[in-house]
DRENLUMNU-880384 format. One record per residue (C-alpha): y, z, x; residue in one letter. Coordinates in pm, whole numbers, padded with zeros to 5 digits, always signed. Last residue first. Layout:
REM DRENLUMNU-880384
YZXA
...
REM end
This chain:
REM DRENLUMNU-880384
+05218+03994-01670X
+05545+04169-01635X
+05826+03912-01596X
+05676+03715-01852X
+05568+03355-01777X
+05729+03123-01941X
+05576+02765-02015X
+05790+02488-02063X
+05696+02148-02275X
+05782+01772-02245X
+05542+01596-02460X
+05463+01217-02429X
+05332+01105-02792X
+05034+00833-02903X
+04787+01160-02943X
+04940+01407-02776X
+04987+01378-02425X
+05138+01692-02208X
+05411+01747-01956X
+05422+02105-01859X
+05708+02287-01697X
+05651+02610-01557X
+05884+02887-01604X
+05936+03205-01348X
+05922+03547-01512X
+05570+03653-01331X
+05513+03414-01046X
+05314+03104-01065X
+05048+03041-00803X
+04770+03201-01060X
+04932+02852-01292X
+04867+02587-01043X
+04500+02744-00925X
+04347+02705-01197X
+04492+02372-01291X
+04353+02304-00969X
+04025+02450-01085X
+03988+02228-01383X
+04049+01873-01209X
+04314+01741-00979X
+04656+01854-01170X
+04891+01562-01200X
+05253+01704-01048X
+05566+01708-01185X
+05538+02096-01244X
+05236+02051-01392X
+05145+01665-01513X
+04916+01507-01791X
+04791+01774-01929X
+04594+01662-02258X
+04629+01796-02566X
+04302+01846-02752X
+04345+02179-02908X
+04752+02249-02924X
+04986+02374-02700X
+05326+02520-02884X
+05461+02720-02588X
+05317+03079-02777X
+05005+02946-02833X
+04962+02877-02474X
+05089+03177-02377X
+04828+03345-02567X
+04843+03520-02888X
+04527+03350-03039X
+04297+03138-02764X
+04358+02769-02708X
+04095+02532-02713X
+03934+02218-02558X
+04318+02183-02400X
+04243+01845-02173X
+04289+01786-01812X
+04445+01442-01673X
+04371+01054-01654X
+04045+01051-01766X
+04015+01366-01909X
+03866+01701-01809X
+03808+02004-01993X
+03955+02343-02026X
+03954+02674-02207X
+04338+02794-02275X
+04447+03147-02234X
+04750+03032-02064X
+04693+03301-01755X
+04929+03473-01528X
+04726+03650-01199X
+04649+04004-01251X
+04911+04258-01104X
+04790+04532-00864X
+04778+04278-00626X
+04466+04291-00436X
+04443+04545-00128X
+04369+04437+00193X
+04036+04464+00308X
+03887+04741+00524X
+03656+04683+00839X
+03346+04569+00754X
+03015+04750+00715X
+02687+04553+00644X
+02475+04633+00350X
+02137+04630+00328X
+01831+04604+00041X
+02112+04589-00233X
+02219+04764-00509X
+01877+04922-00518X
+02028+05278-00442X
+02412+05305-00535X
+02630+05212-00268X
+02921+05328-00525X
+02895+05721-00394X
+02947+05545-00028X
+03335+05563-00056X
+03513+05222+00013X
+03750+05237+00359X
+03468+05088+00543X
+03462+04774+00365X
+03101+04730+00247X
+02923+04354+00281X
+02576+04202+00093X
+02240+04169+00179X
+01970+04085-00032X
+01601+04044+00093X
+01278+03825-00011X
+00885+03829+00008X
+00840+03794-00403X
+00929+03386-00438X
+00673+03346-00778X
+00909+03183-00956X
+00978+03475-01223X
+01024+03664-00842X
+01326+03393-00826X
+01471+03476-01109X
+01529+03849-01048X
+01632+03768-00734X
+01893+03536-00809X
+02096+03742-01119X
+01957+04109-01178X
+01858+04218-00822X
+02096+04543-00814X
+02349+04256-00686X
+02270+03946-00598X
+02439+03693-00804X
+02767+03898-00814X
+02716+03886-00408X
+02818+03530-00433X
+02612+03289-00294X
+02439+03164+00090X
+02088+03150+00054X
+01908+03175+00381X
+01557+03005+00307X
+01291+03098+00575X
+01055+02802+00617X
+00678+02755+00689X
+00632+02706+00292X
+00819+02388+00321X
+00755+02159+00000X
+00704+02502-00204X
+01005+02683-00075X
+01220+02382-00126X
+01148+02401-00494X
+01135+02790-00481X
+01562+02810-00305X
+01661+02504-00560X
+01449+02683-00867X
+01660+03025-00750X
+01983+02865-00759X
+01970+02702-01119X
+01855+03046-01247X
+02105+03257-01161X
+02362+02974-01273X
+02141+02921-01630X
+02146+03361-01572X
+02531+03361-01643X
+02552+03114-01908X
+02286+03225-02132X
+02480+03544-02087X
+02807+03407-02201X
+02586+03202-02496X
+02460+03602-02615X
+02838+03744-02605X
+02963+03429-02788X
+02724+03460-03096X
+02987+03497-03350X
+03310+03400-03222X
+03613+03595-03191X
+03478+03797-02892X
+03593+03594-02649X
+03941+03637-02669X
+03904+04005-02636X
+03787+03976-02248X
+03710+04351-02146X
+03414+04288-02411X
+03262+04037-02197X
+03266+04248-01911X
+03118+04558-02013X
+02850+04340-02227X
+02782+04173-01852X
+02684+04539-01738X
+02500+04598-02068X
+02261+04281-02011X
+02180+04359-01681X
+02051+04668-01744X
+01862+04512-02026X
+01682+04255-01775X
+01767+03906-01803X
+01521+03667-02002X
+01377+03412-01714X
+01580+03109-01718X
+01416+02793-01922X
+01395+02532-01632X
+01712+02337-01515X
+01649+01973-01449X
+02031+01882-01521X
+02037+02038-01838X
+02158+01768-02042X
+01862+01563-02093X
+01691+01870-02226X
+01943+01895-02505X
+02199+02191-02506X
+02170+02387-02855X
+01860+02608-02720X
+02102+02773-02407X
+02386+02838-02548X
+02714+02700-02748X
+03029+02731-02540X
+02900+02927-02243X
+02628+02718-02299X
+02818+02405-02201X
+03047+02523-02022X
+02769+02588-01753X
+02636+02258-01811X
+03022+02113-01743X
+03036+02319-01412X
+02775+02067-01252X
+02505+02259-01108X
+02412+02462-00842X
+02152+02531-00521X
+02283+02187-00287X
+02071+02283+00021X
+02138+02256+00387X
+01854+02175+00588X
+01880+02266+00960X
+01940+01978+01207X
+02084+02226+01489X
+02417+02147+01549X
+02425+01981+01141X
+02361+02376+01023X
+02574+02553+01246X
+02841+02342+01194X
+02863+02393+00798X
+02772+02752+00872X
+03141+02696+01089X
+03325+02507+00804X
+03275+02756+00539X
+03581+02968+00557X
+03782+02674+00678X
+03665+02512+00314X
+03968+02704+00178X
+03784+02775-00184X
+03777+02500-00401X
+03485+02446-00525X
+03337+02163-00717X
+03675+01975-00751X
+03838+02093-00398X
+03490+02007-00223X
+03414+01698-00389X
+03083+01674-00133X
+03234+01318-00059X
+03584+01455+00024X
+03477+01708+00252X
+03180+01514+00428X
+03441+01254+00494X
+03707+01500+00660X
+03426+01646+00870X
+03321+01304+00985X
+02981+01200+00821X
+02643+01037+00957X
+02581+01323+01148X
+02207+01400+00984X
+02326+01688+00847X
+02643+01538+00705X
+02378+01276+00571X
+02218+01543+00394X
+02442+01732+00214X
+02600+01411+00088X
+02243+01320-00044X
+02245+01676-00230X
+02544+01616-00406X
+02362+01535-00765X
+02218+01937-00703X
+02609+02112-00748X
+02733+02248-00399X
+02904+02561-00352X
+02586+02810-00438X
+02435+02690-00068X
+02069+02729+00018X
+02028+02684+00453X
+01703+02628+00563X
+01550+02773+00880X
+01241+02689+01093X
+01331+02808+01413X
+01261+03172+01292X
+01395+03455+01502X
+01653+03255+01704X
+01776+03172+01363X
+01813+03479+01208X
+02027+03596+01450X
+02269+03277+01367X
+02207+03313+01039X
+02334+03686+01046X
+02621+03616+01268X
+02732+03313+01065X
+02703+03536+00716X
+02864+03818+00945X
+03205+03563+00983X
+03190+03395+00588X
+03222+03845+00505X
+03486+03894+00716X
+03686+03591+00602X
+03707+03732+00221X
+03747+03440-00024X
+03427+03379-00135X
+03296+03772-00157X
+03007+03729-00016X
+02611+03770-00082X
+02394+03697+00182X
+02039+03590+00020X
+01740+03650+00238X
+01457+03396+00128X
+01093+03367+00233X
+01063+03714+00443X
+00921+03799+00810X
+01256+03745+00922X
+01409+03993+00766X
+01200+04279+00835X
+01251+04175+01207X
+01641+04193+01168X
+01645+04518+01043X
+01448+04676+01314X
+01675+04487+01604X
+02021+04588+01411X
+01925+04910+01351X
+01931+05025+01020X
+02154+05384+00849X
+02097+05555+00571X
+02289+05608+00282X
+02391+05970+00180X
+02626+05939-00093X
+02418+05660-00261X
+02128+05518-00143X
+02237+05189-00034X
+02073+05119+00331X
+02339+05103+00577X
+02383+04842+00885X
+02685+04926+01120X
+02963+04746+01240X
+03247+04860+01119X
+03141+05269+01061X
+02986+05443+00784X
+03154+05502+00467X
+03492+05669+00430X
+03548+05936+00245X
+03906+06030+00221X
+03999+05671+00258X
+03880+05606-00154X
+03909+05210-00185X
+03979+05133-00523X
+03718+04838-00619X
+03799+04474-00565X
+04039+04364-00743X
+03961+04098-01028X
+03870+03763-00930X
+03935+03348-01036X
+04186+03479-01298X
+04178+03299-01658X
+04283+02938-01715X
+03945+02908-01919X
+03585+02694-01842X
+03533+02762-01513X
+03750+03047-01463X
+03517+03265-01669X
+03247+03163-01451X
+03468+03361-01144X
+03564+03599-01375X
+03170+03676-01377X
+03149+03684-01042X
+03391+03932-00955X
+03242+04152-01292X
+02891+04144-01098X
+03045+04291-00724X
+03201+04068-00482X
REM end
């Protein structure tokens, strides 16, 4: 998942927006190594690792990061490969995970310590709140980890800090809020002008003053977050190697994590990332990462985004509120108003933020979803209609 993956990803946290964009265009004519085989980026002409040599350089590091696309199988498969290799090299393994906030950390451990059923460790690490992905995809490093009474990590925070300077920044969110976050490192200007390419291909955002500066406080506060887990744990076990398992957004060109965690002090580390075969090697652009891995090739993405309301989200007590509703969207269009409150989507009560999510990239272009919504001391029944070409 390249930078602009990610960053719809944060976008989703606090909007109805899509959770990924396509992935991008395969070119067949020139495909890039073979399934199976280690490249270094370098451009048209990357060379190739062995296995063996590779996997000594790693595992004379601190931290290796594996960067994945969440929702691509092949990618949750070599993550479980790699730690798995990793592991007969160093016994002394943690595992960093970007899917857990830090408050779960205790849950982390008792499933570790095989206190917890499956099912239990599921519900109590608030899996379809905090994340949301198919947890089958993560269920074997999961394994892995309580089989052999390796530390697994909770690396993020709570969504709501993230809203929280997306909505205002960094300096306007008190200490106590920040969740024991340090001051991020300042983000390199090459970083800065990819996530100005992706904040201006989002015109809703760019309505109010300061936004673009509070999106990036938002993007390195995740950055950030991770890297003080991976140091902390770094610094009470300096024997260990820290596998970090995150989205390759947070990895790439070393902008997000890595960039962060050499502020830290963490300077023996390695970023790794997948290639589908069928993607031309001009984009394995040197420095993008320190190896790639080839897969075979993905299906393609719809070539249709996802509906969206254009709404940015909170939750209630007893539903999910409207904390605003962007000009010319759906939304606006229906009649939904700043602080109504979703009470049920197509008779059901959403879960949180990301089922909401979810409930309205399930609906097909030109189908209608009914809404019920609370406003004020009034029940609402409302109907939202997709267009038949998004």
């Amino acid at each position: 998942m390249d930078c602009r993956l990610f960053l719809a990803a944060l976008l989703s946290s606090t909007s109805v927006y899509a959770a990924a964009t396509p992935s991008p265009t395969p070119e067949p004519a020139e495909s890039c190594g073979q399934v199976g085989q280690w490249l270094k980026p370098a451009g048209e002409r990357p060379s190739s690792y062995t296995a063996p040599t590779l996997l000594e350089q790693l595992s004379a590091q601190q931290v290796v990061l594996l960067g994945e696309t969440h929702d691509r199988a092949d990618d949750h498969r070599w993550q479980l490969d790699v730690l798995t290799a990793l592991h007969r090299q160093r016994k002394s393994v943690a595992i960093g995970f970007e899917m857990f906030p830090r408050r779960l950390q205790p849950v982390l451990d008792r499933w570790v310590g095989g206190e917890l059923s499956e099912a239990a460790f599921l519900e109590q690490a608030e899996w379809k709140k905090v994340w949301g992905y198919d947890a089958e995809f993560y269920l074997p490093l999961f394994r892995f980890a309580r089989e052999h009474r390796l530390p697994m990590l909770a690396l993020n925070v709570d969504r709501k800090l993230v809203q929280q300077v997306s909505a205002k920044g960094w300096d306007a969110v008190p200490e106590s809020d920040r969740q024991g976050v340090s001051r991020p490192n300042p983000p390199r200007e090459d970083y800065r002008a990819i996530l100005k390419e992706v904040f201006d291909s989002h015109a809703e955002l760019q309505k109010d003053a300061g936004r673009f500066d509070y999106f990036v406080d938002a993007q390195v506060l995740w950055d950030r977050a991770m890297a003080e887990g991976i140091a902390a744990h770094l610094q009470r076990h300096p024997q260990d190697l820290v596998i970090g398992i995150l989205g390759a957004g947070h990895i790439q060109n070393g902008y997000g994590v890595p960039h962060q965690l050499a502020s830290l002090g963490v300077t023996r580390q390695s970023s790794l990332m997948t290639w589908p075969s069928d993607h031309s090697c001009k984009a394995l652009t040197a420095g993008l990462a320190d190896a790639v891995f080839v897969i075979p090739p993905q299906p393609q993405q719809p070539a249709s985004p996802p509906p969206r309301l254009g709404v940015r989200l909170e939750m209630a007590g007893d539903g999910v509120r409207i904390d605003g509703v962007m000009q010319g969207s759906l939304a606006e269009q229906t009649g939904l108003k700043a602080g109504d409150i979703v009470v049920q989507a197509a008779g059901r009560k959403p879960g949180d933020i990301q089922d909401m999510i979810r409930m309205v990239q399930r609906q097909p272009a030109g189908t209608w979803l009914p809404l019920q919504i609370r406003r004020g001391a009034e029940t609402l029944e409302m109907v939202v209609r997709f267009p038949a070409q998004p």
